[in-house]
C-alpha positions in Angstrom: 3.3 17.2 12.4 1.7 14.8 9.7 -2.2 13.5 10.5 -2.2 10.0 8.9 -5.4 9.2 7.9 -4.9 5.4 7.3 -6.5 2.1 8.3 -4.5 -1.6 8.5 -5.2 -2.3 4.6 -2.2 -2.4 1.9 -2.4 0.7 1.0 -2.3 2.4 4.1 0.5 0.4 5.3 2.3 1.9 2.8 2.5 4.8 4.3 3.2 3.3 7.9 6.2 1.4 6.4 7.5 4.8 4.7 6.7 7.0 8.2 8.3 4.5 10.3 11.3 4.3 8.5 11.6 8.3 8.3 11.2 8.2 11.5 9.1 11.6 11.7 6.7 12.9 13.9 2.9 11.7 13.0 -0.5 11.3 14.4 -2.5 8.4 13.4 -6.6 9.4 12.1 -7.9 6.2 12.0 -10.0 5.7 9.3 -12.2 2.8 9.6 -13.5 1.7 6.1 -15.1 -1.4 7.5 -17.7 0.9 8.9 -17.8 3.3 6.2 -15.7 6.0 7.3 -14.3 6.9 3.8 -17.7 7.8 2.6 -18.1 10.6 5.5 -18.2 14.2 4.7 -15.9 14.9 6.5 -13.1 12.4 5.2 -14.0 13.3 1.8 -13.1 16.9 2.2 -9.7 15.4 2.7 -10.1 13.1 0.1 -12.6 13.3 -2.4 -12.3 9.7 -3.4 -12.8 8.3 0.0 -10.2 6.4 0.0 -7.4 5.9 2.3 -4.8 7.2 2.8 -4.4 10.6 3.0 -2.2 12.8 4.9 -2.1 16.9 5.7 1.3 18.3 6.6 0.9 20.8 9.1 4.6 21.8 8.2 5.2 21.7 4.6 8.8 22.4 3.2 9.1 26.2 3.0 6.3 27.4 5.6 3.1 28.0 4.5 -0.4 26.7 5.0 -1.3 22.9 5.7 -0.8 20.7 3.2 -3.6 17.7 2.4 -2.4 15.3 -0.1 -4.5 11.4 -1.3 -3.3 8.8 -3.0 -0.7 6.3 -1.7 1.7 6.9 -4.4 2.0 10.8 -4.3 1.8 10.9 -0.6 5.1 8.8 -0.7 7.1 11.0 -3.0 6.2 14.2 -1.2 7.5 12.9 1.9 10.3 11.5 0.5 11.4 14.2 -1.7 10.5 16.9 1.5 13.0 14.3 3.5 15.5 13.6 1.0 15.2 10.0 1.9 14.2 6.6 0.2 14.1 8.4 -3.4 17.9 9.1 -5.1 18.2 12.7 -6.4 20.1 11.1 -9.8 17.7 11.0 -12.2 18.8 7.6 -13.7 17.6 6.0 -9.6 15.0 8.7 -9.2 13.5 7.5 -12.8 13.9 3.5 -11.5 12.0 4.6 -8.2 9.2 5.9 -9.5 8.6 3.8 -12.4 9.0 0.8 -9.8 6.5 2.7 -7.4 3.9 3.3 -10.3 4.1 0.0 -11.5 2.9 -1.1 -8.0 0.3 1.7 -7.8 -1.0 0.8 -11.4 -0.4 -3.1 -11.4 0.7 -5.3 -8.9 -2.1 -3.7 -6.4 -5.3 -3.5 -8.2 -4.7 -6.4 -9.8 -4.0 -8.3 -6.6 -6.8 -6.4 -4.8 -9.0 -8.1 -7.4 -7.7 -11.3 -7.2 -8.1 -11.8 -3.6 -11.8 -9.7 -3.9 -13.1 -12.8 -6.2 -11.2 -15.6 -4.1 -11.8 -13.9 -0.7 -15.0 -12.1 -0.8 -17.1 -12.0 -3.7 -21.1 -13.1 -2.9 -21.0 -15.3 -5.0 -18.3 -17.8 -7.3 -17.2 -16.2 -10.5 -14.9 -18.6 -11.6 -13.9 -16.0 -14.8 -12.9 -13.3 -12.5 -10.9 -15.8 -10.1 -9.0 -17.2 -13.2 -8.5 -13.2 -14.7 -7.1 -11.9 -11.7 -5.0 -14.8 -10.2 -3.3 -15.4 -13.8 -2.1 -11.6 -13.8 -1.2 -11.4 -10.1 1.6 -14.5 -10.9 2.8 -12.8 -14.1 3.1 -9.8 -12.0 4.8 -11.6 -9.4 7.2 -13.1 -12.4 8.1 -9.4 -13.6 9.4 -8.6 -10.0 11.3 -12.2 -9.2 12.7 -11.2 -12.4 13.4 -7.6 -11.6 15.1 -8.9 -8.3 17.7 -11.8 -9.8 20.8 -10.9 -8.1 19.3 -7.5 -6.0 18.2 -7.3 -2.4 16.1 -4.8 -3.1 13.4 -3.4 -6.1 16.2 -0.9 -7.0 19.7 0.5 -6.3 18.8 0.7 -2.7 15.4 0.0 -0.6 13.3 2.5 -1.4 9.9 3.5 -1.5 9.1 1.2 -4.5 9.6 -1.8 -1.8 8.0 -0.1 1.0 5.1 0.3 -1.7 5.6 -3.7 -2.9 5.8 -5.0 0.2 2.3 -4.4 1.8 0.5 -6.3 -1.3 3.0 -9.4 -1.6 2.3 -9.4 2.7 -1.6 -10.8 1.5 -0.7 -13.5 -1.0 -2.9 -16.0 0.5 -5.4 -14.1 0.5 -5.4 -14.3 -3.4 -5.2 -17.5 -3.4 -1.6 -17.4 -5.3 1.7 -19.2 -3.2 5.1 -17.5 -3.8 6.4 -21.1 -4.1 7.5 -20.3 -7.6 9.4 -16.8 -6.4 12.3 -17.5 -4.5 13.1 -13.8 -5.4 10.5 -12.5 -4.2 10.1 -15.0 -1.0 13.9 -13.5 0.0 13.9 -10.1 -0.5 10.2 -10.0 1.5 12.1 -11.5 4.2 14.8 -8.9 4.3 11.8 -6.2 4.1 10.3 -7.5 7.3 13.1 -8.4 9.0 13.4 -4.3 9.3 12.7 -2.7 12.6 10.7 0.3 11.5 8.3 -2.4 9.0 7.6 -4.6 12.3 6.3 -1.1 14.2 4.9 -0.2 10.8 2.6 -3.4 10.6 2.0 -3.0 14.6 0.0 0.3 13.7 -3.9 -0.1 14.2 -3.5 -3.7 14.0 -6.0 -4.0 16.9 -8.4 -2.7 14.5 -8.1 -5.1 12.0 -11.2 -6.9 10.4 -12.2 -9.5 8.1 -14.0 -8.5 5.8 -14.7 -12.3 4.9 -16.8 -13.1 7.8 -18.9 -9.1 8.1 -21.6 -8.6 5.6 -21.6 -5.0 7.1 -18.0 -4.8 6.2 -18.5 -6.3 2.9 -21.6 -3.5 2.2 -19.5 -0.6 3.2 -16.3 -1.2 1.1 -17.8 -3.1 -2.0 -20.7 -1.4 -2.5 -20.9 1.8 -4.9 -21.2 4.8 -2.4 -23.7 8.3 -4.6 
């Protein structure tokens, strides 16, 4: 059995996407961040980043103890390697996976994370910041309408480095940057969703959804810095 720790944000719902489509057994931790569960002691003995999401694997590949394992983009090789699914053994489409997968985990999501904080929900107008972040997120967005000319999916077959994607392009507007100029990206976004298990996946704690746009207390517990 895998505890999901997890809350309805990008990063979290890549992990709901990837579960869903395994198709596994998993409880769902909710972890709510509006309210400043991630700074908790006892979250942060699971993850000492406080951050979501983290997993433990009460069944790890080969016995042994529990398994706890943070960040989005290890979490979704473990499983996928311990399930032999969504990650070609090859090491030419292993190779394009993961350096699809870490250039969402090092690009295309902090960078759209800071686009739509300084649109979205900054205090205060920083015109700079809005400029910065929303200039990267469409070259970003040009590198993967490029990437997919004449694919339906990031690589050889859908993978983890969509199921990672997808989550991040889902909150466009909330950057403030159309994907009118991405016809690429528009279609293959509609062949992700159009999946079964993403539709469940996106279902997951959506109930507990919240926006942080109109909840100072919301605003305080993610955006401010946590000693």
């Amino acid at each position: 059995m895998i505890e999901l720790y997890s809350w309805p944000a990008p990063n979290g719902q890549k992990l709901h996407l990837l579960l869903e489509e395994l198709g596994v057994a998993y409880r769902t931790m909710p972890v709510d961040i509006t309210r400043g569960a991630q700074h908790q002691p006892e979250f942060r003995a699971i993850n000492p980043n406080g951050k979501i999401p983290a997993i433990i694997d009460h069944a790890p590949l080969g016995g042994g103890p529990p398994i706890t394992i943070f960040e989005s983009g290890a979490i979704m090789v473990y499983l996928a390697e311990k399930h032999g699914m969504f990650l070609p053994a090859n090491l030419e489409g292993r190779t394009q996976a993961l350096q699809w997968l870490f250039w969402q985990v090092g690009g295309l999501g902090p960078m759209m994370g800071q686009a739509q904080h300084f649109f979205r929900y900054a205090s205060e107008a920083v015109p700079y910041a809005v400029d910065r972040y929303q200039a990267e997120t469409r070259r970003l967005l040009k590198v993967l309408d490029e990437r997919l000319a004449g694919r339906k999916f990031i690589c050889e077959a859908y993978g983890i480095a969509d199921m990672a994607c997808f989550p991040w392009i889902r909150i466009h507007n909330m950057t403030g940057v159309a994907l009118d100029n991405y016809q690429n990206v528009k279609a293959w976004y509609a062949r992700v969703r159009g999946r079964p298990a993403v539709g469940r996946a996106l279902d997951l704690l959506r109930d507990r959804w919240v926006d942080v746009a109109t909840s100072a207390q919301a605003k305080h517990n993610l955006f401010q810095v946590q000693e």
